[in-house]
N, C-alpha and C positions, 0 to 999 in steps of 0.2 A: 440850213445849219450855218453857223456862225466861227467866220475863223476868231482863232485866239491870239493871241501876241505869241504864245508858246508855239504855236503851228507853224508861222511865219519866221519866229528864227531860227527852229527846226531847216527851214528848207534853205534860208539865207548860209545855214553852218553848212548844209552840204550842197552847194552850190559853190562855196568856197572850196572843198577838199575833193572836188571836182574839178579846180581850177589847177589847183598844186599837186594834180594829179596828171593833169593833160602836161602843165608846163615840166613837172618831174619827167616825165616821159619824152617830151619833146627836147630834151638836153641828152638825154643816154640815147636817144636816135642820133641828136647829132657830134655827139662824142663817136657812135658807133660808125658813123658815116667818114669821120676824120682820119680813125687808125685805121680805115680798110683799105687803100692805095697801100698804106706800110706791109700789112700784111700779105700782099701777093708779091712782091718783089723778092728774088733771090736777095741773100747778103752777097757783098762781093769782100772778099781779102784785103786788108790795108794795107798787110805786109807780105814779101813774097818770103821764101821758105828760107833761103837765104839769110834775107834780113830777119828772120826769125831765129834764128841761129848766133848770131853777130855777137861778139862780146860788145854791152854797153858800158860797161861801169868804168871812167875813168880818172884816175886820181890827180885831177887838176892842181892850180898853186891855191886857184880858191877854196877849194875840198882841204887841202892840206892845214890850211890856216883854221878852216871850222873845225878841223877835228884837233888844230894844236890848243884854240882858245876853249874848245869844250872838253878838252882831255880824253878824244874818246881812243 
C-alpha cells in the first residue's frame, strides 16, 4: 500500500499538537512547581495590633495646600 501526501501531513499535524501539548503541560508543571514553597508557609503580621489601631491620617502643610488649590 502506498502512502499518500494526505497520510503524511495527517501524522506531521499531529505530531505538532503533540508537541504544544507536552510543552503546554511542561509550563503549568512548572508554574505549579513555583507557587508551591508560597503555599506551605504561614502568613506572618506586618503590623502588630497596636499599630493596627493607630490614627494615620494627618493633616500636613502639604495636605492643606492640596485641598486649599482643589477646594476640597
Amino acid at each position: 500500500m502506498r502512502k499518500t501526501h494526505k497520510d503524511e501531513s495527517a501524522k506531521v499535524a499531529l505530531d505538532r499538537r503533540g508537541f504544544l501539548r507536552a510543552v503546554g503541560g511542561a509550563g503549568s508543571l512548572a508554574a505549579a512547581v513555583a507557587v508551591s514553597p508560597l503555599a506551605g508557609s504561614e502568613a506572618q503580621a506586618s503590623e502588630t495590633a497596636d499599630e493596627k489601631v493607630k490614627a494615620r491620617y494627618q493633616e500636613t502643610a502639604h495636605v492643606q495646600a492640596f485641598y486649599r488649590t482643589n477646594r476640597y
